[in-house]
C-alpha positions in Angstrom: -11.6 -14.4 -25.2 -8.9 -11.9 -24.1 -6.2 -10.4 -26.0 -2.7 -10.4 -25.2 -0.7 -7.6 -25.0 1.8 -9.1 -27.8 -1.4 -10.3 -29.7 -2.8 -6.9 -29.4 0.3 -4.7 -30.6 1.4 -6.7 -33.6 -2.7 -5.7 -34.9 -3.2 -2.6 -37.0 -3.3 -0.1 -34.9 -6.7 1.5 -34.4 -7.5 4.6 -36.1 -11.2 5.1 -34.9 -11.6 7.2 -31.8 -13.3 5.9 -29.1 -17.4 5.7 -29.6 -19.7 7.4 -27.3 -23.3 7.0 -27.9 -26.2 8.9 -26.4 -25.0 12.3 -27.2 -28.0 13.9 -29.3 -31.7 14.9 -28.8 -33.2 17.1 -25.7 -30.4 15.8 -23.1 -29.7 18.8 -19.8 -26.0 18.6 -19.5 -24.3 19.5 -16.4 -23.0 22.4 -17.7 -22.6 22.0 -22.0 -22.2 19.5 -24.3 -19.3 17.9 -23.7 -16.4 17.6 -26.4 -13.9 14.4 -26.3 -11.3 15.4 -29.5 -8.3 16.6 -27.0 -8.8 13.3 -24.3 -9.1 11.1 -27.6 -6.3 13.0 -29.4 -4.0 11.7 -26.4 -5.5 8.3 -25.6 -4.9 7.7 -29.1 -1.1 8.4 -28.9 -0.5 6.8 -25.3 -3.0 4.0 -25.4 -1.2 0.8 -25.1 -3.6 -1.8 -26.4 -4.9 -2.0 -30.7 -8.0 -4.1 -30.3 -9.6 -4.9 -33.3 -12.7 -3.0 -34.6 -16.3 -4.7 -33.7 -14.1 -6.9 -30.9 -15.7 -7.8 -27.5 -12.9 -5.2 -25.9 -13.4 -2.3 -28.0 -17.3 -3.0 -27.5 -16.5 -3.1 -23.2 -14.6 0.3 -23.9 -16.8 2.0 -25.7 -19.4 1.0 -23.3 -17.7 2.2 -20.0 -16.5 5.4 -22.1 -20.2 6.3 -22.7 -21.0 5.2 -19.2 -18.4 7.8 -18.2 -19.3 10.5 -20.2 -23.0 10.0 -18.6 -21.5 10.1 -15.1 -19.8 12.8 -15.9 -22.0 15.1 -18.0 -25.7 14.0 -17.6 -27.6 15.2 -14.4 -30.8 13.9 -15.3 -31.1 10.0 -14.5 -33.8 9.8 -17.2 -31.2 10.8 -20.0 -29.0 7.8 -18.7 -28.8 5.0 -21.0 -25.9 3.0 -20.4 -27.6 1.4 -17.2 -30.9 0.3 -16.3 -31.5 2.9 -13.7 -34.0 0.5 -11.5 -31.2 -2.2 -10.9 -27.6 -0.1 -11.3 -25.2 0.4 -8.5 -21.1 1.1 -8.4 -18.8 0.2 -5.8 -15.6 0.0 -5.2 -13.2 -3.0 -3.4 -16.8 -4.6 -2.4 -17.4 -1.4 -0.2 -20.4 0.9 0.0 -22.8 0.8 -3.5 -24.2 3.8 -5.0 -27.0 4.2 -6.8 -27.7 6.0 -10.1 -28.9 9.3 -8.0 -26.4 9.1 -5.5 -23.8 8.7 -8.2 -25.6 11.7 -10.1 -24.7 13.6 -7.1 -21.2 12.6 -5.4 -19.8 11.8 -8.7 -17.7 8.9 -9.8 -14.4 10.3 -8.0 -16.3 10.5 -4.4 -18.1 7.3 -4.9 -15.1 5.3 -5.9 -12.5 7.1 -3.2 -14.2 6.4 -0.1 -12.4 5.9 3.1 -9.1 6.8 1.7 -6.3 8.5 3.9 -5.3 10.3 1.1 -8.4 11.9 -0.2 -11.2 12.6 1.8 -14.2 11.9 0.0 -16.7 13.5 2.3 -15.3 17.2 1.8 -15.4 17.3 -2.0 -18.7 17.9 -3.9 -18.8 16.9 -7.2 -18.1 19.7 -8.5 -14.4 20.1 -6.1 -13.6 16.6 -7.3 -13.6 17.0 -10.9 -11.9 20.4 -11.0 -9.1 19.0 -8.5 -8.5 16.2 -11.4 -9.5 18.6 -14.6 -6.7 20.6 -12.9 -3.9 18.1 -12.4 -4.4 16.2 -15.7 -4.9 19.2 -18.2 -4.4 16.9 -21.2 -7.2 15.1 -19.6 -7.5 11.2 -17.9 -8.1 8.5 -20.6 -9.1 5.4 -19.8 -8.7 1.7 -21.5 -9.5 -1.5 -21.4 -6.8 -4.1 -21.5 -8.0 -7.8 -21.0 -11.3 -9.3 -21.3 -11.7 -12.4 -19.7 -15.6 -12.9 -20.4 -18.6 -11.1 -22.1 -22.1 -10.5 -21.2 -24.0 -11.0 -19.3 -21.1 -10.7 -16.8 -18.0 -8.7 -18.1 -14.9 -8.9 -16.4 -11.9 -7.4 -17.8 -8.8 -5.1 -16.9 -8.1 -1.3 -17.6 -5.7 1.5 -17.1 -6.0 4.9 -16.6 -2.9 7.5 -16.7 -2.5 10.9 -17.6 0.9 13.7 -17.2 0.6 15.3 -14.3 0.6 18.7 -15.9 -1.3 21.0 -13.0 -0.7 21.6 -9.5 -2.7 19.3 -7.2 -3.9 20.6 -3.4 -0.5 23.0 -3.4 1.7 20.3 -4.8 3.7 21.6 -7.9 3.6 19.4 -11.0 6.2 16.8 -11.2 5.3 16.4 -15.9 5.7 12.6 -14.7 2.8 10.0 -16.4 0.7 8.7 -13.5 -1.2 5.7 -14.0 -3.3 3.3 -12.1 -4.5 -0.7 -13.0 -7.3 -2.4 -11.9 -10.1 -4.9 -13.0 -13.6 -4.6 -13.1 -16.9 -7.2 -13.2 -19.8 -5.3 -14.5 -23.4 -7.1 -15.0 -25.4 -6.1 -18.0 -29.1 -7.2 -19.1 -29.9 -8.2 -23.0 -29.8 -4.5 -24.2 -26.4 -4.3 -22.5 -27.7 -1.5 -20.0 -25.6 -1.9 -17.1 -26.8 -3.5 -13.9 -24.0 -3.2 -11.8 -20.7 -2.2 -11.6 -17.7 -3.9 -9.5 -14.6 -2.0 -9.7 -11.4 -3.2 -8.0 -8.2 -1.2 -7.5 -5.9 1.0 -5.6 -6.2 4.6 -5.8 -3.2 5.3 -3.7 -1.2 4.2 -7.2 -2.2 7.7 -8.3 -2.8 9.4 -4.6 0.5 8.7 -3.2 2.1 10.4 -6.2 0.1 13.5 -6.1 0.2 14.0 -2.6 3.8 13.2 -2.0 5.6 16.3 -0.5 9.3 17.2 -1.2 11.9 14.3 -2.7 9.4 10.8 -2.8 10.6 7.7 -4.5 8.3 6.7 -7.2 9.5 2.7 -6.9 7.3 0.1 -5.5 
């Protein structure tokens, strides 16, 4: 069942950060183990959605924030545990699919920006990618999840993710504007909720044209 955005607001709002599970025991981070208060400290002021505690939604968002803090932090596909590694792929508008090594590698920015005009994939390592973005959102780049229109086995639901553009991106100055993209997603889980595939649709050019826009740009649609 989904929640409205007028259903959703007149709630309580939520006082529980977001959850991320898989965090202890003998795990080889990328570099250290990763720390979420500041990003939660400002998805918890900007978020836009209150769903309830123990809800389908805040069970879908705490999902895909663990599944991003693997594809973010774990390099080791054996410490992954948010998907079933034999099965998982992510792609993006039906294009190319990635699998859980390839992901491990590119990164979800590169594997989810393919073929784009305004960011060339192929010349950013993983490492290039998320220092462009750590760089341009220095308060960091929450994510939620608005709508859920069905649960597992096959999750569909809707999302944003914003952030201030607070750092200089590929020369451009920072404009302090919020930037923020929509899009929807159908992921596939199996009966321990490990993710079997991941179907993301959107336009990155609602946060790409922004960031590369040079001298006066209109910002209307």
């Amino acid at each position: 069942m989904s929640t409205t955005k007028e259903e959703s607001q007149a709630e309580e709002p939520r006082t529980v950060p977001p959850k991320r599970d898989f965090m202890e025991g003998p795990i080889q981070w990328r570099t250290s183990k990763p720390n979420f208060a500041k990003v939660d400290r400002y998805f918890m002021k900007e978020k836009s959605r209150n769903h309830k505690e123990n809800s389908l939604e805040m069970m879908v968002e705490n999902l895909v924030k663990t599944w991003e803090m693997e594809a973010s932090h774990k390099v080791q596909a054996k410490d992954w545990k948010t998907v079933d590694p034999e099965k998982y792929f992510l792609r993006a508008n039906l294009g190319k699919k990635f699998d859980l090594e390839s992901l491990i590698k590119l990164g979800s920015y590169n594997c989810l920006m393919q073929n784009q005009p305004l960011y060339d994939a192929n010349h950013h390592t993983f490492e290039s990618s998320h220092k462009a973005f750590r760089e341009t959102f220095g308060k960091g780049f929450p994510w939620e999840v608005l709508d859920v229109y069905s649960g597992p086995p096959v999750i569909t639901f809707t999302w944003r993710h914003w952030s201030e553009w607070s750092g200089p991106y590929q020369g451009n100055p920072p404009s302090g504007q919020t930037l923020e993209m929509f899009g929807s997603a159908v992921v596939r889980v199996n009966d321990k909720l490990q993710i079997e595939d991941m179907d993301i649709f959107y336009d990155p050019n609602q946060i790409l044209m922004p960031l590369n826009c040079k001298g006066a740009c209109s910002m209307s649609s």
